[in-house]
TITORFI-75106 format. One record per atom (N, C-alpha, C): residue number from 1; residue in three letters; atom name; x, y, z. Coordinates in nm, 3 decimals, always signed. Layout:
# residues N
+-----+------+------+---------+---------+---------+
| seq | type | atom |      xx |      yy |      zz |
+-----+------+------+---------+---------+---------+
| NUM |  ALA |   CA |       X |       Y |       Z |
...
+-----+------+------+---------+---------+---------+
//
This chain:
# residues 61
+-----+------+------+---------+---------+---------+
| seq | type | atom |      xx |      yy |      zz |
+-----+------+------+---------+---------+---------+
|   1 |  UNK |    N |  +0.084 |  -0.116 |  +0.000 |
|   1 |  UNK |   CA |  +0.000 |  +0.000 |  +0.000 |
|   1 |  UNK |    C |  +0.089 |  +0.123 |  +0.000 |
|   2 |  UNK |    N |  +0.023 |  +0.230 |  -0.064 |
|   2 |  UNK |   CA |  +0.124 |  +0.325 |  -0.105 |
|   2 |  UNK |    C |  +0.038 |  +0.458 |  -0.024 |
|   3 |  UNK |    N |  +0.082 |  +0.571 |  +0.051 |
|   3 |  UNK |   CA |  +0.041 |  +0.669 |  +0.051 |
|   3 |  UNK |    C |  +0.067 |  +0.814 |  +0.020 |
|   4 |  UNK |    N |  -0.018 |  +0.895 |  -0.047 |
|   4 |  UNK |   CA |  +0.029 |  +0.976 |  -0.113 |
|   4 |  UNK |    C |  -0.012 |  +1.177 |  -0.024 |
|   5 |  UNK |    N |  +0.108 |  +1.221 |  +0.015 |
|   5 |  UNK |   CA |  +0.107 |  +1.312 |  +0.129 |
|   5 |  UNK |    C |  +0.143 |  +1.437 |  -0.002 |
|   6 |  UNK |    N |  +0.064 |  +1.591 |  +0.050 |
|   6 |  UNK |   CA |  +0.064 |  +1.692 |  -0.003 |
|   6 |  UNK |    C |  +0.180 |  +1.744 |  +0.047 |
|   7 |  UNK |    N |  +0.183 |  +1.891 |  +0.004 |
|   7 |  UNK |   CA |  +0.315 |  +1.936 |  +0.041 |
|   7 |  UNK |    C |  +0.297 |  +2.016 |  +0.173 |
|   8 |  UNK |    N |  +0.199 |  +1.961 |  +0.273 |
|   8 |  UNK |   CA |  +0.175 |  +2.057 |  +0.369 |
|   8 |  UNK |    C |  +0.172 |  +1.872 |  +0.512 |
|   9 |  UNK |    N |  +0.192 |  +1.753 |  +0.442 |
|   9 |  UNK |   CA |  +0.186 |  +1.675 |  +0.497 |
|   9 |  UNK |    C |  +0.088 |  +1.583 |  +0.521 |
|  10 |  UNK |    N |  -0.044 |  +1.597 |  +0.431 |
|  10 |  UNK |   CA |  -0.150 |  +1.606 |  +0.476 |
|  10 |  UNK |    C |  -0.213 |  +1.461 |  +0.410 |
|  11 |  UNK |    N |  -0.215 |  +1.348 |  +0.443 |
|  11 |  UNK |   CA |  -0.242 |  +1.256 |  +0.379 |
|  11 |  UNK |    C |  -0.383 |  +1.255 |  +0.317 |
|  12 |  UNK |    N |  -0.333 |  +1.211 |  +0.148 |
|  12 |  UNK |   CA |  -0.469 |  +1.286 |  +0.081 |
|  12 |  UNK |    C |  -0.510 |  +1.193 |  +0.005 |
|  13 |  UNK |    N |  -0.437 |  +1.036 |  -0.005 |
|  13 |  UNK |   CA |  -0.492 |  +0.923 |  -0.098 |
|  13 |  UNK |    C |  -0.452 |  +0.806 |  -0.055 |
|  14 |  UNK |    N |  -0.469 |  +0.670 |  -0.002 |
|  14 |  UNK |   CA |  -0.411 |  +0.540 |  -0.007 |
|  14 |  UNK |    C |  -0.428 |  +0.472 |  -0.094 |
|  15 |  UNK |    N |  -0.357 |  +0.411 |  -0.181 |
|  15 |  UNK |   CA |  -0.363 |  +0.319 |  -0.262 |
|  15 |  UNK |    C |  -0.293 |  +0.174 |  -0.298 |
|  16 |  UNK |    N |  -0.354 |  +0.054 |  -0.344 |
|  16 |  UNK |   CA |  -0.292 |  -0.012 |  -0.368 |
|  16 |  UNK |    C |  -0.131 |  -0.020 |  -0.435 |
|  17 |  UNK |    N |  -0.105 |  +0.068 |  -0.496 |
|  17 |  UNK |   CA |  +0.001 |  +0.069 |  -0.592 |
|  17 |  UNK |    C |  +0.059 |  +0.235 |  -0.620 |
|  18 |  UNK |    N |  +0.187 |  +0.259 |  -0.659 |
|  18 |  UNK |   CA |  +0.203 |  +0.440 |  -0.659 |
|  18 |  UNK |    C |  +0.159 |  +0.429 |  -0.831 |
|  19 |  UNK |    N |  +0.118 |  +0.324 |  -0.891 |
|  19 |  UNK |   CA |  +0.042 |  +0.398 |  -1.014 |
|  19 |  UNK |    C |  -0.104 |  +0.484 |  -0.965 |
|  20 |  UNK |    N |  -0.158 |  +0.379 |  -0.882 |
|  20 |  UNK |   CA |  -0.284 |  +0.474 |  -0.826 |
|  20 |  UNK |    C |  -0.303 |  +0.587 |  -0.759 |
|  21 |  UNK |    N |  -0.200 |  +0.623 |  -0.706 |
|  21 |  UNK |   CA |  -0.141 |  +0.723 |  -0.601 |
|  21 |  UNK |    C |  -0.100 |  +0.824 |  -0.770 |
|  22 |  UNK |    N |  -0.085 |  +0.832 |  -0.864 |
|  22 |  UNK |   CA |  +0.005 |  +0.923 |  -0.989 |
|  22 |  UNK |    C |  -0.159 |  +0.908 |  -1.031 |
|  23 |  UNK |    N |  -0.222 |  +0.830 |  -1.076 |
|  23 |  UNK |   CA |  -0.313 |  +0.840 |  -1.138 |
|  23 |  UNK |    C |  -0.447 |  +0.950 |  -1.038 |
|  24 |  UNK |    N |  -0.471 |  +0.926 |  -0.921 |
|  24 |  UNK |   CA |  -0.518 |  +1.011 |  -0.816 |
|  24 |  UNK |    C |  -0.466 |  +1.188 |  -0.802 |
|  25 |  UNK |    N |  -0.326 |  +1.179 |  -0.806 |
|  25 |  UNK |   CA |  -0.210 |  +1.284 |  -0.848 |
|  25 |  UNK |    C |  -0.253 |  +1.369 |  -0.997 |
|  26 |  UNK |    N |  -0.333 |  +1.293 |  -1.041 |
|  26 |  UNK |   CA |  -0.336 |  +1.335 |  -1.200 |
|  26 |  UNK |    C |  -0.472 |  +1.391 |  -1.235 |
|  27 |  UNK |    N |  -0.595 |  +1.337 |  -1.167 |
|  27 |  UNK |   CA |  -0.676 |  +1.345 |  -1.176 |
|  27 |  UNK |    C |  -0.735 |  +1.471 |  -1.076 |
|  28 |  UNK |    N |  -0.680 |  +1.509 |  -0.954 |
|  28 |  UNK |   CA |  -0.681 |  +1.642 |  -0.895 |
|  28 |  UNK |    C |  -0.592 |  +1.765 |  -0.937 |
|  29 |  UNK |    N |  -0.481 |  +1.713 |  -1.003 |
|  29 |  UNK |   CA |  -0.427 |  +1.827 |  -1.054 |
|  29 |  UNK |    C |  -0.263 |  +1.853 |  -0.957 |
|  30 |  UNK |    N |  -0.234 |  +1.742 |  -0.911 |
|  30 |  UNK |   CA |  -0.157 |  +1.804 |  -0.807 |
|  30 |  UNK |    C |  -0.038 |  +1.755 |  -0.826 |
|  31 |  UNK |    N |  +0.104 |  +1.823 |  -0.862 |
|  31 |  UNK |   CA |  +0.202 |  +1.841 |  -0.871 |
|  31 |  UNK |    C |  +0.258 |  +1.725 |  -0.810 |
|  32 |  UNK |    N |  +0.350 |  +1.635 |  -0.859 |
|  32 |  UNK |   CA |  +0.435 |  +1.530 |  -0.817 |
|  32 |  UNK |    C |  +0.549 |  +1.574 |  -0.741 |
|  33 |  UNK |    N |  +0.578 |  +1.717 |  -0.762 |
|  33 |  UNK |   CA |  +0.732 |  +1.813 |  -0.681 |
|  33 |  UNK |    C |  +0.668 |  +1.822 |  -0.558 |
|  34 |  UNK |    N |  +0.561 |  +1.877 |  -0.571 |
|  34 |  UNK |   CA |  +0.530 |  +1.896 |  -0.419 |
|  34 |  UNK |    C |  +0.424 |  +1.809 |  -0.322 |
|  35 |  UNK |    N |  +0.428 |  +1.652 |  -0.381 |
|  35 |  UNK |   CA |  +0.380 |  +1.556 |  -0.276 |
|  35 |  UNK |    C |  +0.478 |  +1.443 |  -0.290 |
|  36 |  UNK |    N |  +0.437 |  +1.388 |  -0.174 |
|  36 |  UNK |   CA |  +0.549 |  +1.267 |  -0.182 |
|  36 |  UNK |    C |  +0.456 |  +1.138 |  -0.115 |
|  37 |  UNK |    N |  +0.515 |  +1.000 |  -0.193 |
|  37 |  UNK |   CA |  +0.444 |  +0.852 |  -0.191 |
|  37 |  UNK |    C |  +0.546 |  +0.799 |  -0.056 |
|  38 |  UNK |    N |  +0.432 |  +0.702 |  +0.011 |
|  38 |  UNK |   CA |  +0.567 |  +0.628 |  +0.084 |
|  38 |  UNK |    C |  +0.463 |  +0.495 |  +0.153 |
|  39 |  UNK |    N |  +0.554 |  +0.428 |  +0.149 |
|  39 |  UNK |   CA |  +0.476 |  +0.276 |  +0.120 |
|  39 |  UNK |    C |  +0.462 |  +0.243 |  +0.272 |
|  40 |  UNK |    N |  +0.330 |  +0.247 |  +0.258 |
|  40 |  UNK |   CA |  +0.247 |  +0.201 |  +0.389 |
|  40 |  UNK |    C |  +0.266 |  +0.066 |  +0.419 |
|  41 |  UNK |    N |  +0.258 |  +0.019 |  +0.585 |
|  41 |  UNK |   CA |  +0.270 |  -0.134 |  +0.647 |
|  41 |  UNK |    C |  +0.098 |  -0.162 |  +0.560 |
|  42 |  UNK |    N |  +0.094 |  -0.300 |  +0.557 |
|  42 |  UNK |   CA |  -0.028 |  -0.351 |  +0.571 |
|  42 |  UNK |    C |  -0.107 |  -0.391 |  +0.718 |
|  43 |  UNK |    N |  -0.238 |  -0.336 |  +0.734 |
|  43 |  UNK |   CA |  -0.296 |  -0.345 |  +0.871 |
|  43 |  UNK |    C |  -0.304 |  -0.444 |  +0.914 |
|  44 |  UNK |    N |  -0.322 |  -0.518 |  +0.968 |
|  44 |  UNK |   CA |  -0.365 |  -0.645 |  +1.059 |
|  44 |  UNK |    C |  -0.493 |  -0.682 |  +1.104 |
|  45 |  UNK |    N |  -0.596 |  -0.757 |  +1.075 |
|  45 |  UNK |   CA |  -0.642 |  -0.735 |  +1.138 |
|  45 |  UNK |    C |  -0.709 |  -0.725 |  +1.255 |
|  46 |  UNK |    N |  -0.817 |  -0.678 |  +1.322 |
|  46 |  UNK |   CA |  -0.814 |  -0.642 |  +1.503 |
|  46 |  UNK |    C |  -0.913 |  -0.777 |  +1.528 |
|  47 |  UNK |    N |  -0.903 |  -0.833 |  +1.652 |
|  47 |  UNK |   CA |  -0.946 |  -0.922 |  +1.690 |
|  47 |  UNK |    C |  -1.083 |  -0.900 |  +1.768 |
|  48 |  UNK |    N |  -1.216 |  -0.917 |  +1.726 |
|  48 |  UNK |   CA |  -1.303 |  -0.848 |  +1.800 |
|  48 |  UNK |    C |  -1.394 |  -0.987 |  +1.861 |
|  49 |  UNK |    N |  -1.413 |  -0.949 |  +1.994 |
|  49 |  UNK |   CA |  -1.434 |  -1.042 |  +2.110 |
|  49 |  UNK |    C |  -1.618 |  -0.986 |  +2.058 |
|  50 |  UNK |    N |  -1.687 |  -1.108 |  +2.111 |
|  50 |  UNK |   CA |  -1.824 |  -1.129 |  +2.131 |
|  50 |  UNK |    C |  -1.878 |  -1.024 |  +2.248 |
|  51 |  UNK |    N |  -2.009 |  -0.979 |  +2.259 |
|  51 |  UNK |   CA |  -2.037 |  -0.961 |  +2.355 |
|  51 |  UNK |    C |  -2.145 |  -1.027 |  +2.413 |
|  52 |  UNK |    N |  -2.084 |  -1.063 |  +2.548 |
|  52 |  UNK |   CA |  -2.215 |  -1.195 |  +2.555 |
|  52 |  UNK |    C |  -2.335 |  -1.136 |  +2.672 |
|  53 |  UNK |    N |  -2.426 |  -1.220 |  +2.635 |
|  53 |  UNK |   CA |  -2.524 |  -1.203 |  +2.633 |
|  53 |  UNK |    C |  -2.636 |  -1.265 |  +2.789 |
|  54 |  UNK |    N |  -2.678 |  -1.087 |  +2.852 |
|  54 |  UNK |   CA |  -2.719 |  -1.170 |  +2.995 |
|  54 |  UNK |    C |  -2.840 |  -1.298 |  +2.967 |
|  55 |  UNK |    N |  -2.880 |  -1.382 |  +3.081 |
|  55 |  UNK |   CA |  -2.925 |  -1.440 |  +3.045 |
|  55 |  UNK |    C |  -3.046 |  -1.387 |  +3.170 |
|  56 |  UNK |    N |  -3.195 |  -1.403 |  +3.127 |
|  56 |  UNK |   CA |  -3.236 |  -1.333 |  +3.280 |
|  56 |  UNK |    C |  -3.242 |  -1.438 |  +3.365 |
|  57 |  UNK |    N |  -3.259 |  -1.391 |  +3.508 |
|  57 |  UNK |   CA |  -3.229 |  -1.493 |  +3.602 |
|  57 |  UNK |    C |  -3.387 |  -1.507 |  +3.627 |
|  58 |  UNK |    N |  -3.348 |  -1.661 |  +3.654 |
|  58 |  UNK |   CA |  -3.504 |  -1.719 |  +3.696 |
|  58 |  UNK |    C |  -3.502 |  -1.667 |  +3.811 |
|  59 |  UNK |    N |  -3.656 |  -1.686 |  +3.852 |
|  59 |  UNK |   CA |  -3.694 |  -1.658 |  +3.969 |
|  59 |  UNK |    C |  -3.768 |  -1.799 |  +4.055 |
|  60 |  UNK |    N |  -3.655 |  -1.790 |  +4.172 |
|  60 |  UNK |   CA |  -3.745 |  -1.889 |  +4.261 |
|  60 |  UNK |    C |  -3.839 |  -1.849 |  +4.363 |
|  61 |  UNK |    N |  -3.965 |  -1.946 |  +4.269 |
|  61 |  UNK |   CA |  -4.103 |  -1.897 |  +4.321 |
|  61 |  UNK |    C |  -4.160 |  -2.026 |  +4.421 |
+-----+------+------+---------+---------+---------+
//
């Protein structure tokens, strides 16, 4: 993954590939001198736990 930062720092596109990041670049109009690509980790992903579920309590009658 590639990300593509303005000249003020400002992350303004992620993409699979820096063709998509030039092609994104191309299509707003925005100068290749003054942004710069830099190849992003791939995320991981997060492990999400259940939430369980009360059960109501009987009542001893």
């Amino acid at each position: 993954m590639h990300g593509l930062y303005d000249h003020e720092g400002i992350l303004r596109f992620i993409g699979l590939d820096r063709e998509a990041c030039i092609a994104y670049a191309d299509l707003f109009d925005l100068s290749l001198t003054h942004c710069s690509m830099l190849d992003l980790p791939v995320p991981l992903p997060l492990a999400v736990r259940t939430r369980r579920r009360m059960l109501p309590e009987a009542s001893s009658s």
